[in-house]
C-alpha positions as CSV (number, residue, x, y, z in Angstrom):
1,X,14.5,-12.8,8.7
2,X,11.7,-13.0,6.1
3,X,8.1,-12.5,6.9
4,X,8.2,-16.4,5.5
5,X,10.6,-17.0,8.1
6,X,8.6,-15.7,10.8
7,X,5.5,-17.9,9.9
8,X,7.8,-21.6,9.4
9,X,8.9,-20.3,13.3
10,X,5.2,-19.6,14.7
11,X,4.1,-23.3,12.7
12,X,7.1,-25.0,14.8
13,X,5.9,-23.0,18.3
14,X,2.3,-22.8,17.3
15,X,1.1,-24.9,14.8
16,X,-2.6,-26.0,15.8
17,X,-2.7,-22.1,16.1
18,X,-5.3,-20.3,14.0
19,X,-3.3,-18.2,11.1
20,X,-5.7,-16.9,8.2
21,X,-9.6,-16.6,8.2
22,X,-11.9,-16.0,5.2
23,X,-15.5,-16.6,4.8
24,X,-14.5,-20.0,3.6
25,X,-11.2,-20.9,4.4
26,X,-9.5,-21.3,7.8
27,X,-5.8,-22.5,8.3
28,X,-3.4,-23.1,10.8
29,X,-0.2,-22.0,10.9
30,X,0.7,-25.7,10.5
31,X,-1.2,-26.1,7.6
32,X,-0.6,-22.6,5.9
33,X,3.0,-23.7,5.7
34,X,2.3,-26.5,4.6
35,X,0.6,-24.7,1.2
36,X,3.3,-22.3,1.0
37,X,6.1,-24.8,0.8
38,X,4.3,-26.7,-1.7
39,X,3.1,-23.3,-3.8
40,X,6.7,-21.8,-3.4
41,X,8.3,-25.2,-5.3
42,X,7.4,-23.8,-8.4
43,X,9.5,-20.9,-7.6
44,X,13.3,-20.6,-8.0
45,X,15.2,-18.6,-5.6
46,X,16.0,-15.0,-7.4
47,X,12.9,-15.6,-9.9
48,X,10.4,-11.7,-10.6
49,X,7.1,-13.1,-10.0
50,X,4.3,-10.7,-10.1
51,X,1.5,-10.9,-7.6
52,X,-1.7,-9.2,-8.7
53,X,-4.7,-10.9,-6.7
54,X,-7.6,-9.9,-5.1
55,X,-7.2,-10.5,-1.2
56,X,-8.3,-14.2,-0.8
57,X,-6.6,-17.2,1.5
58,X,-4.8,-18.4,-1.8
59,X,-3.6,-14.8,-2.2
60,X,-1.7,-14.4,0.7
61,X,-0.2,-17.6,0.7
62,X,0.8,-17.1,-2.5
63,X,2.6,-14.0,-1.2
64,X,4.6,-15.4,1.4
65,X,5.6,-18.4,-0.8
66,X,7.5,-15.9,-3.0
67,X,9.1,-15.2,0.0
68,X,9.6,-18.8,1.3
69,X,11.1,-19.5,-2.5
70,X,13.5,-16.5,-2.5
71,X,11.8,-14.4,-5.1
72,X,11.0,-11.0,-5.5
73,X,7.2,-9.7,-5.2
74,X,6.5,-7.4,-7.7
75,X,3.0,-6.4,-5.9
76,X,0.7,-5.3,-8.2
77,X,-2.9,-4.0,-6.9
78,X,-5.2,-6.2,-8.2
79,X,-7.4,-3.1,-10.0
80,X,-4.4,-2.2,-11.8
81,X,-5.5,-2.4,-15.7
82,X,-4.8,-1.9,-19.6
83,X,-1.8,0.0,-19.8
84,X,-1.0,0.7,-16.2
85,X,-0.4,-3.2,-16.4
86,X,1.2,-3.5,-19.7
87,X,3.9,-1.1,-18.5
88,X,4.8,-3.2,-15.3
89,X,4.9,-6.4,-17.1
90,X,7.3,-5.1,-19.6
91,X,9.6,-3.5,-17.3
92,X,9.6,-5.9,-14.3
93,X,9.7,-8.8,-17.2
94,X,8.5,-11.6,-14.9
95,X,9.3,-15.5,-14.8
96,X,5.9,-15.9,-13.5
97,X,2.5,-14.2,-12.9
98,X,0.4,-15.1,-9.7
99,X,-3.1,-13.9,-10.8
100,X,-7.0,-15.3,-9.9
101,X,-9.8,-16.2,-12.3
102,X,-11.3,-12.4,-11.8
103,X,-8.1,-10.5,-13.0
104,X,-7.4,-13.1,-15.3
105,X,-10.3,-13.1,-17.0
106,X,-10.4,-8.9,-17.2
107,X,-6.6,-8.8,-18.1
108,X,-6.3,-12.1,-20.2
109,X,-4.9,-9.9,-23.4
110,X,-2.7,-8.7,-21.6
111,X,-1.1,-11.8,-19.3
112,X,-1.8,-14.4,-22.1
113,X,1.9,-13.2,-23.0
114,X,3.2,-14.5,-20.0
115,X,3.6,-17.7,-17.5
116,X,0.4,-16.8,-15.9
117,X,-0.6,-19.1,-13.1
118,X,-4.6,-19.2,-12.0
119,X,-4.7,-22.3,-10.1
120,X,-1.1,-22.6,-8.4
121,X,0.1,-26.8,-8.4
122,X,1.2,-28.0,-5.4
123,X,4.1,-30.1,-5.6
124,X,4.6,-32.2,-1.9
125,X,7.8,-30.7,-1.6
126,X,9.0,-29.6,2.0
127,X,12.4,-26.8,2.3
128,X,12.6,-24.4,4.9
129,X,12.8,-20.6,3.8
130,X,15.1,-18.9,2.0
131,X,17.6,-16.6,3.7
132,X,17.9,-13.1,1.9
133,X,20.8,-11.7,2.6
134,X,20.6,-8.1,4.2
135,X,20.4,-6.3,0.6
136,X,18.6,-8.5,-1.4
137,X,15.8,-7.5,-3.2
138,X,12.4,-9.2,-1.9
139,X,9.6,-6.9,-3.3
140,X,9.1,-4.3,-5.6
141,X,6.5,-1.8,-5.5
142,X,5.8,0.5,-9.1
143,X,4.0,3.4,-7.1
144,X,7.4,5.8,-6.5
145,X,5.1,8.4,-4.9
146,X,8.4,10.7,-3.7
147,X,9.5,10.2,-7.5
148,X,5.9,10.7,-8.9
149,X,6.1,8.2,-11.6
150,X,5.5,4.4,-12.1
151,X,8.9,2.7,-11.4
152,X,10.7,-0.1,-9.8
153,X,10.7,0.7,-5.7
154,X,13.3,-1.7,-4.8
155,X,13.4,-3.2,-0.7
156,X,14.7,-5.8,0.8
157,X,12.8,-8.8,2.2
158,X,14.9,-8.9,5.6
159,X,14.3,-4.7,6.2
160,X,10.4,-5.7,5.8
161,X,10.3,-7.6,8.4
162,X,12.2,-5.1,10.2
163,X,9.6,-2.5,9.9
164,X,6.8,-4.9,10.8
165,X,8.7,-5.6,14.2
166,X,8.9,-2.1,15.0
167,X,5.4,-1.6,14.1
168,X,4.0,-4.3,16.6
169,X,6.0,-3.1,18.9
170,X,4.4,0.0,19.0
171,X,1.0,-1.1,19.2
172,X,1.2,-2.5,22.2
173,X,-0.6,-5.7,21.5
174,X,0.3,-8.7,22.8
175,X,-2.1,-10.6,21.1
176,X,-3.7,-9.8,17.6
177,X,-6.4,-10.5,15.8
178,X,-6.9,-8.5,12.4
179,X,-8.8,-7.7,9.4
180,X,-7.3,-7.2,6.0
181,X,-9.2,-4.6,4.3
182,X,-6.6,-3.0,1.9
183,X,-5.1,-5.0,-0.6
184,X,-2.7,-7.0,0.6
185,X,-0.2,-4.8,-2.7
186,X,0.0,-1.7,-0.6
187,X,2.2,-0.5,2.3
188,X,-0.9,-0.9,4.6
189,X,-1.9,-4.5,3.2
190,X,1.5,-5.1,4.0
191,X,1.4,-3.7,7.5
192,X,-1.3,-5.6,8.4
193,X,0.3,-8.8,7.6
194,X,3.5,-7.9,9.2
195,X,2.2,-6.9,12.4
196,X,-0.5,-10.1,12.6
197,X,2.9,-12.5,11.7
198,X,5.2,-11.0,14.1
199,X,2.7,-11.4,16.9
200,X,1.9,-15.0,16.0
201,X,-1.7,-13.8,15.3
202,X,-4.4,-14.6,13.0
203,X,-6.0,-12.4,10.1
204,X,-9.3,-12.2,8.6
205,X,-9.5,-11.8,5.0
206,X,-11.7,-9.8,3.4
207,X,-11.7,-9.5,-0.4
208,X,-14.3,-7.0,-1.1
209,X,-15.2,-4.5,1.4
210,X,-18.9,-4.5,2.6
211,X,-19.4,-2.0,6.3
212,X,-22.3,-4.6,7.7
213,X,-20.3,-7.5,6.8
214,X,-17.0,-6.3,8.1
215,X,-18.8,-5.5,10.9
216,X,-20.3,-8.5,11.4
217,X,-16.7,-10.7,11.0
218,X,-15.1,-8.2,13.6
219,X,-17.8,-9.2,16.3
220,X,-17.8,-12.8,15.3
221,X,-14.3,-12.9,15.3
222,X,-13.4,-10.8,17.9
223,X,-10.9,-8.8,15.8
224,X,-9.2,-6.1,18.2
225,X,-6.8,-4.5,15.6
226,X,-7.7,-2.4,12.8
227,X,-5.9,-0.7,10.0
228,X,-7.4,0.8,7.0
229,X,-8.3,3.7,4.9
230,X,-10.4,6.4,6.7
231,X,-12.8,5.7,3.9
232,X,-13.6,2.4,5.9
233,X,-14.1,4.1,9.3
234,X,-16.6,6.2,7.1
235,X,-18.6,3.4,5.9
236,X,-18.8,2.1,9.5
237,X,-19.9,5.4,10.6
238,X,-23.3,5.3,8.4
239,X,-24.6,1.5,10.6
240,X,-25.1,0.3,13.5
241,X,-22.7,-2.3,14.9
242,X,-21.1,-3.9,17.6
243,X,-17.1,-3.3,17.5
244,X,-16.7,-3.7,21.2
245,X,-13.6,-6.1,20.5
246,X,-11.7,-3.2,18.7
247,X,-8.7,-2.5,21.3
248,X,-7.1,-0.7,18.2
249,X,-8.0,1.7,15.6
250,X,-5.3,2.1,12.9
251,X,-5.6,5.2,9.6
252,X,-3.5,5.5,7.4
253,X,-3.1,6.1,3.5
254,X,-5.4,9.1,3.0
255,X,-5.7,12.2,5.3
256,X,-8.1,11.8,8.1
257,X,-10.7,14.1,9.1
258,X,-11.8,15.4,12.5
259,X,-15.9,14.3,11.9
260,X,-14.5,10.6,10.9
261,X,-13.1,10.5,14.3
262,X,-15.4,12.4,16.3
263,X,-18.4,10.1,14.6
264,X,-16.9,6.8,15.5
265,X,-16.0,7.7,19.0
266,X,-19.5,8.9,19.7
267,X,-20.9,5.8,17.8
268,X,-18.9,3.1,18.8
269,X,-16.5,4.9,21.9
270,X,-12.9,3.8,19.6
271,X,-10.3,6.1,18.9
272,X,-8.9,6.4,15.7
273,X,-4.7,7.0,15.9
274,X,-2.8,7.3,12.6
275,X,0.6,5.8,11.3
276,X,2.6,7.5,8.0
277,X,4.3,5.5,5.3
278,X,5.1,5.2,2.1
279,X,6.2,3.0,-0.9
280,X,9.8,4.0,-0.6
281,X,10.0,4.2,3.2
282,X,7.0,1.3,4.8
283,X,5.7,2.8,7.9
284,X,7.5,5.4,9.8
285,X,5.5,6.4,12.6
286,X,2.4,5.6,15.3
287,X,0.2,7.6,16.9
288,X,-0.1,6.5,20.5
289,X,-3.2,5.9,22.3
290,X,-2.8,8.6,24.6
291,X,-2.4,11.4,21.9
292,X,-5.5,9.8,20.3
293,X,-6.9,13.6,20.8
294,X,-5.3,15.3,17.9
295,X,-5.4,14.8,14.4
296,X,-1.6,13.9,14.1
297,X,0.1,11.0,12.2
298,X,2.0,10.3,15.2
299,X,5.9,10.5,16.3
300,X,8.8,8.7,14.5
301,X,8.8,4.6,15.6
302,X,12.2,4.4,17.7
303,X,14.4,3.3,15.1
304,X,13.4,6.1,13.1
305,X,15.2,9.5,12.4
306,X,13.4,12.6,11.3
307,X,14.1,16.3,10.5
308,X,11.9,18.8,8.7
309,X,13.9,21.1,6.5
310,X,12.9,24.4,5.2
311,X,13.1,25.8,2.3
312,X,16.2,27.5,2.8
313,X,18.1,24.3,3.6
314,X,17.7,24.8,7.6
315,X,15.8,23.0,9.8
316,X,12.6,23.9,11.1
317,X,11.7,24.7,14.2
318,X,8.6,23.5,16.7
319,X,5.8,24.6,15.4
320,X,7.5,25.6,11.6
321,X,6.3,24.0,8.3
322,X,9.1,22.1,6.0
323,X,9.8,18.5,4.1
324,X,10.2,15.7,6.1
325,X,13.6,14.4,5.8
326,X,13.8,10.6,7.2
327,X,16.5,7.6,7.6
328,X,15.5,4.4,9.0
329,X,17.3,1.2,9.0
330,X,14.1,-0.5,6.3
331,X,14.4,2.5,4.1
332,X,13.8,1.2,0.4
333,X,17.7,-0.2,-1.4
334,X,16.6,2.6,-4.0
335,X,14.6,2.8,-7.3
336,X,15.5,0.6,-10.7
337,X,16.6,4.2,-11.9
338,X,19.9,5.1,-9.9
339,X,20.1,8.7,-10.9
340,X,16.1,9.2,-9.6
341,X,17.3,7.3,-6.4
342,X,20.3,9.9,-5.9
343,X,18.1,12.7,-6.7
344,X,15.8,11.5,-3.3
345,X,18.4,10.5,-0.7
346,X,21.0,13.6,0.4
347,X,23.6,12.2,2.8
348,X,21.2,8.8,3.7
349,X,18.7,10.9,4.5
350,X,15.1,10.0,2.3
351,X,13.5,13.1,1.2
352,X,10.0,12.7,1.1
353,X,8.1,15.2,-0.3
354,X,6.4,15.5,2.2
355,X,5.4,19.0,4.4
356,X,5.2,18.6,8.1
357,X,5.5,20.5,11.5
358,X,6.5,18.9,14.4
359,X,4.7,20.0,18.4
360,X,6.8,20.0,21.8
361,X,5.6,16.8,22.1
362,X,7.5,15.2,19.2
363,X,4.2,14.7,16.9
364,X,4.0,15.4,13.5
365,X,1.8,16.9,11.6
366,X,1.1,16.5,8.0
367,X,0.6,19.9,5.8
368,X,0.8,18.9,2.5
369,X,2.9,17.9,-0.2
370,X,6.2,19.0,-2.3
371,X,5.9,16.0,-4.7
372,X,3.5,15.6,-7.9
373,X,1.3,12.7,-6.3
374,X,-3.0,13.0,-5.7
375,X,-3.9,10.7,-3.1
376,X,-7.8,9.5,-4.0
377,X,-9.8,6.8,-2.4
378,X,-6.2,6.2,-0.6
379,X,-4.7,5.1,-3.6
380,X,-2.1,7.3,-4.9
381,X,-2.0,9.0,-8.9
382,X,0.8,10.4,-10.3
383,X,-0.5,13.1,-12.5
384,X,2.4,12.3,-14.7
385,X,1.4,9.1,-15.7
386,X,-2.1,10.6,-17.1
387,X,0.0,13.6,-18.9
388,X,2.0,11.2,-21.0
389,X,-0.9,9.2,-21.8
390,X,-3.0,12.3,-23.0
391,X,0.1,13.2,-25.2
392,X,0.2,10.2,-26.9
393,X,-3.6,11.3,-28.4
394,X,-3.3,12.5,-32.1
395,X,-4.8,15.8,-31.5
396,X,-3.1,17.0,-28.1
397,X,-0.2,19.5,-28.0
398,X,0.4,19.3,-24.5
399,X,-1.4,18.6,-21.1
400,X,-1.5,18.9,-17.3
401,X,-3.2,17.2,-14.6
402,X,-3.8,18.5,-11.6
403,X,-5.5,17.8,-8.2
404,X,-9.6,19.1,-7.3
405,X,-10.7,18.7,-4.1
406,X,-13.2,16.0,-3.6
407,X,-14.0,16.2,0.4
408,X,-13.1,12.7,2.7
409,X,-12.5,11.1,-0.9
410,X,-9.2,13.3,-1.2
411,X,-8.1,14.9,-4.5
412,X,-9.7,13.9,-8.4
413,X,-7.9,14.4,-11.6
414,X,-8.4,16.6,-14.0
415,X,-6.9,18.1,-17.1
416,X,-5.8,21.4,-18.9
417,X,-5.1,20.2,-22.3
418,X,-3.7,22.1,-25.0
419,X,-5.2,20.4,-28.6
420,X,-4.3,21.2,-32.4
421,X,-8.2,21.3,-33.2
422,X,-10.8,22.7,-31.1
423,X,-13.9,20.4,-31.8
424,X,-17.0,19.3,-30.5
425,X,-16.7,16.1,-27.9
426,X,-13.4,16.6,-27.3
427,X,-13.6,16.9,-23.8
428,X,-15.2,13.5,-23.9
429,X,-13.0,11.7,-26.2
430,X,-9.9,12.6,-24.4
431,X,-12.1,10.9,-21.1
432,X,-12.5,8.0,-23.0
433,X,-9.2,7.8,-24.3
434,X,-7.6,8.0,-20.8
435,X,-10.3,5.9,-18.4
436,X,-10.0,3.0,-20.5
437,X,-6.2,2.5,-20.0
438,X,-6.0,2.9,-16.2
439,X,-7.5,1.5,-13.2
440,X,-10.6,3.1,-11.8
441,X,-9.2,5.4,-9.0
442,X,-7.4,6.9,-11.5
443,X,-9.7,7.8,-14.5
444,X,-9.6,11.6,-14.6
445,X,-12.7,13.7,-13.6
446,X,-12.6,16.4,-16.3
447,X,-11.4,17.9,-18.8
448,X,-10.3,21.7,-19.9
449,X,-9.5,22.7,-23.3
450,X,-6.8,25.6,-22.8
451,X,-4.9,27.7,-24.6
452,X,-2.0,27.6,-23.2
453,X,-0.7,25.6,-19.6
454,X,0.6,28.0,-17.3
């Protein structure tokens, strides 16, 4: 089943049932499904269509009438920019573009090129949703952070739905209440969608993050599950609220640091747990409440498989430092690129790049990373990407970007470029040259005129 499945089920057991909140929106499941039919009739089944929208009622159900129509999400984070967009548009080659009037009118260039849709028509059209089979493609992601490039991540609609399942079942909610805080384009976004749907549960929307206002909708609402970026449990950290409702406090995306946790237990008397994921895999494992103690990213959900493999080929043992090596039945169908989706998978195990260590207790612990991939803000950067853009500059020879530490926020760009003429400015016209092609979490910090890169 679909994720658009799973709502046209809770709007036949549920429909009076409160599904999506914003500050000026509410729906039923009834009536969401109701929109979503009637957006996903512009759609034919099999048709790319691009999703890049800030997190708003119309955005979600804009999302899950891909879904409903048969389509395949190419989720694109609404920040995304210039050439970063360019790229995608060109390689996923779209039917149709779902954007709002605030991308549209920053990217309009760019989309006028395309079947770009602002306002989506309704047609009163009623079908039931699609059924993907097993394989079939559903969404597509572009950030291949095991890869460390920008390419098609390919996964199947039904195996989404999968992972939400398993997801919810590891909370241990029964009922759910949420608050989107992440775009709704990432693995987390998508999480929090999954888990609020396969619940039967309603979701607060929030398109622009604010700590008192957030606040504010989590007592009003009595919103008990929340999963975000530690950057959010940061900004709550620095107010005074009350978050009594919170049964569950969800990180993910970004490493998480012992004061972050410490401070909101002593504020606000919530534990923080974390889950992992990533583009290529969803989410792999939860923290449970009652390891809430340690600063773990939890143990494999139960239809997961992991081993951590040293560099010598063997497997690690308690306690010992190697990649994680995972399978698990919503694993991504592979990249666009076959031979960089061989080069990840040995023997239907996913490779991720990823160093852990595993305790007697089955939790793992994240030590850092094999792949070329900066996590910042919680949005990943593939120094890659910003390389080949320096080199297409006149005056550079070669470049490499690298990762500098940059506290709770993560890990900055910066570059060591190698150029044909030494001159004044340079550093800042390479800056300028980079940061206005890419999105703002990516625009590099600095940059190093070298001799040579080692």
């Amino acid at each position: 089943m679909s994720l658009a499945r799973l709502v046209y089920e809770w709007s036949k057991k549920t429909p009076s049932k409160t599904f999506l909140i914003s500050e000026d929106k509410n729906l039923t499941y009834e009536q969401a499904v109701q929109e979503i039919a009637k957006i996903a009739s512009n759609i034919s089944p099999g048709s790319t269509v691009v999703h890049i929208m800030f997190n708003t009622v119309e955005s979600i159900l804009a999302y899950l009438a891909i879904l409903w129509a048969g389509g395949k999400i190419v989720a694109v984070d609404p920040l995304t920019s210039a050439e970063d967009l360019k790229f995608i548009l060109e390689d996923s080659k779209p039917d149709l573009v779902f954007t709002d009037h605030d991308v549209y009118e920053r990217e309009k260039n760019i989309l006028k090129d395309y079947k770009t849709v602002v306002e989506v028509p309704r047609k009163n059209v009623f079908s039931s949703p699609y059924e993907y089979r097993e394989d079939e493609v559903g969404l597509i992601y572009y950030y291949a952070g095991i890869a460390g490039r920008t390419m098609q991540v390919l996964h199947s609609a039904e195996r989404m739905e999968l992972n939400s399942l398993s997801l919810y079942r590891a909370t241990k909610l029964k009922e759910v209440k949420s608050i989107l805080t992440v775009p709704i384009a990432h693995v987390l976004g998508n999480s929090v969608l999954g888990v609020t749907l396969e619940a039967g549960g309603a979701m607060y929307i929030v398109k622009k993050f604010e700590p008192k206002s957030v606040a504010s909708v989590i007592e009003k609402y009595s919103i008990n599950y929340l999963s975000t970026v530690p950057m959010v449990y940061d900004s709550l950290n620095t107010i005074d609220a009350n978050l009594s409702s919170l049964e569950l406090c969800v990180s993910s995306a970004a490493p998480l640091f012992p004061n972050t946790v410490n401070t909101f237990f002593n504020k606000f008397g919530k534990k923080i747990v974390q889950q992992y994921g990533f583009t290529e895999g969803f989410v792999l494992t939860f923290q449970p409440l009652e390891y809430a103690d340690v600063i773990s990213v939890g143990k494999p959900l139960p239809e997961v498989e992991v081993k951590i493999v040293k560099d010598d080929g063997k497997e690690a043992k308690t306690g010992e430092v190697g990649e994680l090596w995972v399978k698990a039945p919503w694993l991504m169908l592979g990249y666009k690129d076959i031979e960089e989706t061989n080069k990840v998978f040995s023997n239907g195990w996913l490779k991720t790049g990823d160093l852990m260590s595993m305790d007697d207790k089955g939790l793992l612990y994240f030590r850092g990373i094999k792949k070329r991939m900066l996590k910042y803000k919680g949005y990943p950067i593939f120094p890659r990407d910003l390389e080949e853009i320096l080199k297409t500059h006149p005056n550079v020879i070669d470049a490499k970007v690298i990762g500098e530490d940059a506290g709770q926020l993560g890990q900055q760009p910066i570059a060591m470029v190698v150029v044909k003429e030494k001159k004044d400015g340079i550093e800042e016209e390479l800056l300028n040259y980079v940061n206005t092609k890419v999105a703002f979490y990516k625009k590099l910090k600095k940059v190093y005129i070298v001799d040579k890169i080692e």
